[in-house]
N, C-alpha and C positions, 0 to 999 in steps of 0.2 A: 656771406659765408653760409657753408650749411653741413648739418652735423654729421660728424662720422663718428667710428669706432675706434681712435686713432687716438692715443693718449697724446702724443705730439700737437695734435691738430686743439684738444682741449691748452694746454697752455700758451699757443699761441693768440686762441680766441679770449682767452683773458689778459696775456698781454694787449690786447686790441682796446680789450674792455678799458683796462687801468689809462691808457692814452687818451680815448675817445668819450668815456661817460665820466662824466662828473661827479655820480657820487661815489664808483670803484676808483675814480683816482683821489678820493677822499681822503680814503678808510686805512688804515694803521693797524699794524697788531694789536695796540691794546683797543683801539674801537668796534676790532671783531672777535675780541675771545668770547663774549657772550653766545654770538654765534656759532662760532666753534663747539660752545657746550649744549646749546639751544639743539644742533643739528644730531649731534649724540646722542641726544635722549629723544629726540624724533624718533631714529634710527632704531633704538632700545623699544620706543614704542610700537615699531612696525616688526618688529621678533616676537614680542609677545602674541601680537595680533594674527601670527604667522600668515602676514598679508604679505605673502613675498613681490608682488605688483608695488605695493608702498615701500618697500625694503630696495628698491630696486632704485628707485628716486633718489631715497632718505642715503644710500649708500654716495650716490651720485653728488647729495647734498654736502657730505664731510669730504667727497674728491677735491670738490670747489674748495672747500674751506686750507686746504693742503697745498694747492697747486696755489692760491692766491697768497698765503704765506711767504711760499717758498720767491716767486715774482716778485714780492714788495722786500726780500729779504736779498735776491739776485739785484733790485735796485740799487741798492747800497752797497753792494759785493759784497756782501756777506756769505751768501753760500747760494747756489744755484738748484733747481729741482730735482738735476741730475745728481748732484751731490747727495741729497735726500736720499733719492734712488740706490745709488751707490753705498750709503751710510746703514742702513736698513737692511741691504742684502750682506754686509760682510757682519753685521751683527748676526744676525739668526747664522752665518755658517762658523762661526765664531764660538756661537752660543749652541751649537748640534754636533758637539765633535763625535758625536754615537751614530749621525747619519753622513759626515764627510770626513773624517776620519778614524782613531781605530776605540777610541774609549767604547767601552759597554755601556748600554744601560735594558737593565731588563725589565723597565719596566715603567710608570708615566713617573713613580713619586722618585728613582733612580735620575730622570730627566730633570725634575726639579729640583733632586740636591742641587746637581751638577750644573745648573743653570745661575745656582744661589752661590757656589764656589769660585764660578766663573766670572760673575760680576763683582767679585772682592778680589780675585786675581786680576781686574780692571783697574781696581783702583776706589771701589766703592769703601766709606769705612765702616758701613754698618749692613746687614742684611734689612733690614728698615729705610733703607736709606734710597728715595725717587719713589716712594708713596706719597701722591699730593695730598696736600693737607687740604683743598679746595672739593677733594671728594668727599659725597655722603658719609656720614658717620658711620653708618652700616658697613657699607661698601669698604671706608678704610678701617675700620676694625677686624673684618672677614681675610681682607689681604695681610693684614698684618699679622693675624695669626697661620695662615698659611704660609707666609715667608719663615715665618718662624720653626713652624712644624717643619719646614722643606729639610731645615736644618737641625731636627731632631728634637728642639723642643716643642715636646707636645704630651700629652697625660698618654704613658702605654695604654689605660684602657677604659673603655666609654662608661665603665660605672664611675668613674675620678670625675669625668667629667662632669654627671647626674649631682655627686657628692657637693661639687664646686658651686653646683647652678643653688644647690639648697641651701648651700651655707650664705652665700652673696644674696638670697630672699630674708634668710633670717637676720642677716645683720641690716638688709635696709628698713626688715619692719622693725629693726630696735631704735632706728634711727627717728621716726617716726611718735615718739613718747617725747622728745625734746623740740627745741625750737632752732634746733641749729640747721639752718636750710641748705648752707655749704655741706654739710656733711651727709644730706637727705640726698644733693644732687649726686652728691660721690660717690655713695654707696647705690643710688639707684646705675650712677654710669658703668658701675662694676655687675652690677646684676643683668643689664642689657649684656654688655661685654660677656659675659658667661654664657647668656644665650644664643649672642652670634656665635659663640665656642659650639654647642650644643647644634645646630644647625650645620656646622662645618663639618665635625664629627659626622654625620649622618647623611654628606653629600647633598646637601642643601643650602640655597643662599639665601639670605639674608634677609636681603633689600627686595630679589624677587619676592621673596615668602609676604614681604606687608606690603609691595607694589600690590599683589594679588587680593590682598586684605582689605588694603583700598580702596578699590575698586568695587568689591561683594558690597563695603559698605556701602558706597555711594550708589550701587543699585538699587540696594534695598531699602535706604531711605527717600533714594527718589521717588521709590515704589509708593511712600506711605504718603509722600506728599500727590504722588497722585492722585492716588483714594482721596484724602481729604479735599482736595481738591473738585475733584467727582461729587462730592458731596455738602460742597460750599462750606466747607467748615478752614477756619480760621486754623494754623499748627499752633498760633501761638497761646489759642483758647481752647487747645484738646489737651484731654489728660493723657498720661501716659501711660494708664491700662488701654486707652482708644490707638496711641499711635503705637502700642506693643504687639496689638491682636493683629496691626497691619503689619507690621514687620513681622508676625510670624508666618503671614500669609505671602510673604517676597521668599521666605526660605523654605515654605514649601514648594514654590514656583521652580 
């Protein structure tokens, strides 16, 4: 076989695959959700990077993960790719009756009531409801309070917000004088929780904001083990006014 451009021609080369190699005709859904999640945050890796060469793979990577689903699911008759296919285009026209039919909407947060309406006119019983709980903590606290907001709850104005973030620091530093750990973590999970509020307010995410966080760290202490390193010195025998002057010298870099 050899590659074309031909969505067709890829799920037949994995049918071939699932027949002919022995470890594609292993593999089960539950032995590749890993993968599945593995190849997502590839993917999220290569947006940041805005390596769109890497983007172009890492996309290619989640196609596999779709098309091999959908085959080991068409095994059993359960549903076929076409199905998928099918399934996916009558939602989104389903869920855009402002671009295929006559509802209004003037505007994105107008699309997302309408989007949050429309999936309880489905049959959903909560606006919360098909948020995995298998997502980042960030991640599913930011959606949740967007689904929420879609539907009107949300503080009319960003000083409520300010107000919230203060009070959930002052109750977790009262938390803080006691021994009680349950009630340390719960008032600090409230205090996170406020800040992903505080982020969403101001059109900013979340998970990006400390992915990005991450990352400055791990430069800039790589940085310092450089240096010490450069200078045969031991990190776990420098003090920490020696690895601080090196870490100030990564943030002036």
């Amino acid at each position: 076989m050899k590659p074309t451009k031909k969505f067709d021609d890829l799920v037949e080369l994995v049918k071939v695959l699932r027949k002919e190699c022995p470890w594609d005709r292993k593999q089960t859904h539950e032995s590749l959700k890993d993968h599945l999640v593995e190849e997502a945050y590839e993917t999220i890796e290569a947006i940041d990077k805005r390596d769109f060469s890497e983007l172009e793979k890492e996309l290619g990577d989640v196609l596999l993960q779709v098309v091999f689903h959908s085959i080991m699911a068409d095994e059993k008759e359960h549903f076929t790719v076409g199905d998928v296919v099918y399934t996916i285009q009558q939602k989104l026209i389903r869920r855009h009756p402002h671009v295929f039919s006559d509802v209004d909407a003037a505007d994105d947060k107008q699309v997302a009531a309408n989007w949050e309406n429309i999936k309880l006119q489905e049959g959903k019983k909560s606006v919360l409801e098909g948020i995995p709980k298998q997502l980042p903590a960030l991640i599913r606290a930011q959606r949740m309070q967007e689904k929420a907001a879609n539907v009107g709850f949300d503080w009319p104005e960003k000083k409520q917000v300010w107000e919230k973030l203060e009070e959930e620091l002052q109750e977790f530093k009262e938390t803080l004088s006691d021994q009680d750990v349950q009630k340390q973590q719960e008032e600090f999970g409230d205090l996170l929780f406020s800040l992903v509020n505080v982020a969403r307010n101001y059109d900013l995410t979340a998970e990006d904001s400390l992915r990005a966080t991450n990352k400055k760290f791990i430069r800039r202490f790589q940085y310092v083990e450089e240096q010490l390193d450069k200078n045969n010195r031991d990190i776990a025998d420098t003090s920490l006014e020696e690895m601080d002057f090196y870490w100030d010298e990564a943030k002036e870099q």
